[in-house]
C-alpha positions as MATLAB code, in Angstrom:
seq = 'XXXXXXXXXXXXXXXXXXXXXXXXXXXXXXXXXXXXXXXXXXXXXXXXXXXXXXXXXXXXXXXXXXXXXXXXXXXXXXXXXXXXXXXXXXXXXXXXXXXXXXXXXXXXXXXXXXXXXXXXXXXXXX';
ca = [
     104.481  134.618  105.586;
     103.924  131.041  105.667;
     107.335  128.631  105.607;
     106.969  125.200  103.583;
     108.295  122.582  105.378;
     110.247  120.098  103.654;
     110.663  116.497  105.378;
     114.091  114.440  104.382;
     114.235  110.924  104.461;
     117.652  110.272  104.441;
     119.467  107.107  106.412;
     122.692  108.290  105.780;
     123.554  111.500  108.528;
     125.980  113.324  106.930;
     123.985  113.419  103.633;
     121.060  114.591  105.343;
     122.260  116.984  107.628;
     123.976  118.636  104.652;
     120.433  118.466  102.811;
     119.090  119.621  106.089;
     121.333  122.770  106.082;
     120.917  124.094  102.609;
     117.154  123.709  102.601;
     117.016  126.043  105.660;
     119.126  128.229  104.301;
     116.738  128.951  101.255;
     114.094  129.784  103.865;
     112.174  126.208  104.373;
     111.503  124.393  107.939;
     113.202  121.397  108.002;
     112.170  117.606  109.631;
     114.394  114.606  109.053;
     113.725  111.299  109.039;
     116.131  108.211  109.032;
     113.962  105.630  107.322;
     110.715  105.721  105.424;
     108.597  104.216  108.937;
     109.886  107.592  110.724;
     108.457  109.617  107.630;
     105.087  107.879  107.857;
     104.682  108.998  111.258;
     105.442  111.984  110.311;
     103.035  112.813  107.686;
     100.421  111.458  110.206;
     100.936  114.238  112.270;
     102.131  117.674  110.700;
     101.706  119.892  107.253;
     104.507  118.670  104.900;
     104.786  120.676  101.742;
     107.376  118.348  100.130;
     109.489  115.765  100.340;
     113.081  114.337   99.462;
     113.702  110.932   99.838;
     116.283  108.367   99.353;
     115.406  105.042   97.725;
     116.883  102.200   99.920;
     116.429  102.629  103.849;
     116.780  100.625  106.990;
     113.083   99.476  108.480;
     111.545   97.303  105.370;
     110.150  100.311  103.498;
     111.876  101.850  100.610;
     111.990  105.498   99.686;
     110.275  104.054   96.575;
     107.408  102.351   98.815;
     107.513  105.830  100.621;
     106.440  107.831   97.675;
     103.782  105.700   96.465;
     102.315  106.171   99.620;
     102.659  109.973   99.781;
     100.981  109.714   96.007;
      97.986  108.064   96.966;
      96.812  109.495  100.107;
      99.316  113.272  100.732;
      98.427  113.366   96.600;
      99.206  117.456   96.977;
     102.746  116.599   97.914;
     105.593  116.891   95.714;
     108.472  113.930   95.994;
     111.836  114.023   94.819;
     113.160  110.553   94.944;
     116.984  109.960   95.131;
     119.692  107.224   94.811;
     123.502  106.554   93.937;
     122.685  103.087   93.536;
     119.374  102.558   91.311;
     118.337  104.870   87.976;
     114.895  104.789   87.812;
     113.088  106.064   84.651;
     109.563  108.023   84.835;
     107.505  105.216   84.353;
     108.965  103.440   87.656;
     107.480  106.475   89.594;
     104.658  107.072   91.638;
     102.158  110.606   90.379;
     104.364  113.380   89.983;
     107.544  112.296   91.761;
     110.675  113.165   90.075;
     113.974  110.818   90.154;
     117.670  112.714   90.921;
     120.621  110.557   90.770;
     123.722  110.938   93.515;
     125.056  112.799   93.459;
     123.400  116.005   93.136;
     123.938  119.457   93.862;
     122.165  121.139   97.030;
     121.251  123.736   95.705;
     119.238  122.099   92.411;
     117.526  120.011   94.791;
     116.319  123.441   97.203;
     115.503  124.867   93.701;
     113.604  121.821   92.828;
     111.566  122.046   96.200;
     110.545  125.583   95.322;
     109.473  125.031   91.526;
     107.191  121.763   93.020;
     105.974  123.097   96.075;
     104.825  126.539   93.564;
     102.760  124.256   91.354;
     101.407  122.586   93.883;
     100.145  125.372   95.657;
      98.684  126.381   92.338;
      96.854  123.738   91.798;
      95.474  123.356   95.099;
      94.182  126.973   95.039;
      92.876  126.212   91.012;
];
């Protein structure tokens, strides 16, 4: 059976190792990232079936910059943009990413991954 992999982009450790830890527990291969430059590498060179990011990060890229990217050229993969400092309404988001303020629960964001990596994979096999 094939694992998704989800990719974190998280500069804060503890957040993202938590993150980290509750997406592998619902059965997904995890890779982290600390800023949005680590991410693009990243997606350059593996299969990433979604992807949660934070908005402000170290390096001159923003989670925000991040998923515009991924919407443009990875336009298969689902993004689920965070943030305990901004609230950003659906207009201020690239394709189909989807906003969740800090904090949030792990497990709505690990059901989140499943219900957007599903209709992805539908529409890519549609």
């Amino acid at each position: 059976m094939y694992q998704r992999t989800v990719l974190i982009v998280e500069d804060e450790f503890l957040i993202r190792m938590v993150l980290a830890g509750a997406l592998s527990d619902n059965g997904y291969d995890v890779i982290e990232a600390g800023n949005a430059l680590e991410a693009v590498a990243i997606l350059g060179q593996q299969k990433i079936d979604a992807v949660v990011t934070d908005v402000d990060m170290p390096g001159g890229l923003s989670g925000l910059d991040l998923a515009r990217m991924i919407s443009s050229i990875h336009v298969n993969v689902p993004v689920i943009i965070t943030s305990g400092g901004h609230r950003l309404r659906a207009e201020d988001l690239p394709g189909d990413a989807v906003f969740v303020p800090k904090p949030y629960r792990m497990d709505a964001i690990a059901a989140m991954v499943g219900e957007m990596t599903d209709r992805s994979n539908l529409r890519m096999a549609g």
